[in-house]
N, C-alpha and C positions, 0 to 999 in steps of 0.2 A: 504494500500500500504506500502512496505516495504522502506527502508533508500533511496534504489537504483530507488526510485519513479514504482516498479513493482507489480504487483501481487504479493500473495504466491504462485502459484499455477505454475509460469511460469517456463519450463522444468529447465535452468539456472538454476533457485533458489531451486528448487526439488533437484535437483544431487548435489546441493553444501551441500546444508543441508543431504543429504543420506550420501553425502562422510565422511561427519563429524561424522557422527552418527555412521559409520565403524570406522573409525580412532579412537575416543570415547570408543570403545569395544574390541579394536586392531584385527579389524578383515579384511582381504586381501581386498582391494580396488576392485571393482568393479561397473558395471554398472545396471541402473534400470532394461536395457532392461534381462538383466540378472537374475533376480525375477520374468520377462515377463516366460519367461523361464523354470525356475524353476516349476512354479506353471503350467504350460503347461502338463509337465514332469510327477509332480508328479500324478496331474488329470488322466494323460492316464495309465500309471503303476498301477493306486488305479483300472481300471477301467470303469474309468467315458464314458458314452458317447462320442462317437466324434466328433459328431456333435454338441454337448453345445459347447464341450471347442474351435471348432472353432467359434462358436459364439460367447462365451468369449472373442477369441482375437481377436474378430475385422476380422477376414478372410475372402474376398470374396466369398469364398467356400470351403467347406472340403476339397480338394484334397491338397490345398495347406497345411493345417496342416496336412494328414499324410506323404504329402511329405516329410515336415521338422520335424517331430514330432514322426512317429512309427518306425523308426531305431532305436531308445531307448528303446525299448519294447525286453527284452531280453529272455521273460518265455517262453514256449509254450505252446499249447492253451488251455490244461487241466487246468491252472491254471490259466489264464486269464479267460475261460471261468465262472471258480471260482468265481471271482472276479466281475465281471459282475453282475453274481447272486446274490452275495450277495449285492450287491449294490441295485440293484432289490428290496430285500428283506428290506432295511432299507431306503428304500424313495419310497416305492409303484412301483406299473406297472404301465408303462402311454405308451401313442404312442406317435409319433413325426408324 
């Protein structure tokens, strides 16, 4: 338990220690949920399945991540389709 008698782990202490660690690097202030984000983004641009990455975050269901999530997707689909592929190609075929 920390000074403040808490976890490390508790959201308070997580964002205070993140904030620091921007502030630390001089880099623009922002939120966790913002990294949620982030890494949402990049997964579906590289690609990735849509269905992991709503399982990733936690989403009751797909719908709700392409709801919030494939307005980001700016290629079209020759190159996504790309992308897919090769994705394919460097973690095997599988089904879902």
């Amino acid at each position: 338990m920390s000074a403040l008698n808490k976890h490390f782990y508790y959201h308070d202490i997580i964002n205070k220690k993140f904030k620091e660690l921007l502030q630390l690097n001089c880099i623009e202030i922002r939120t966790l949920y913002n990294l949620r984000q982030t890494f949402a983004l990049q997964l579906i641009r590289n690609g990735a399945d849509i269905i992991w990455v709503s399982k990733m975050l936690g989403h009751k269901d797909v719908s709700m991540t392409l709801s919030v999530y494939t307005k980001f997707i700016t290629e079209n689909e020759d190159v996504r389709l790309i992308k897919i592929e090769k994705n394919g190609n460097l973690y095997g075929d599988y089904l879902i």
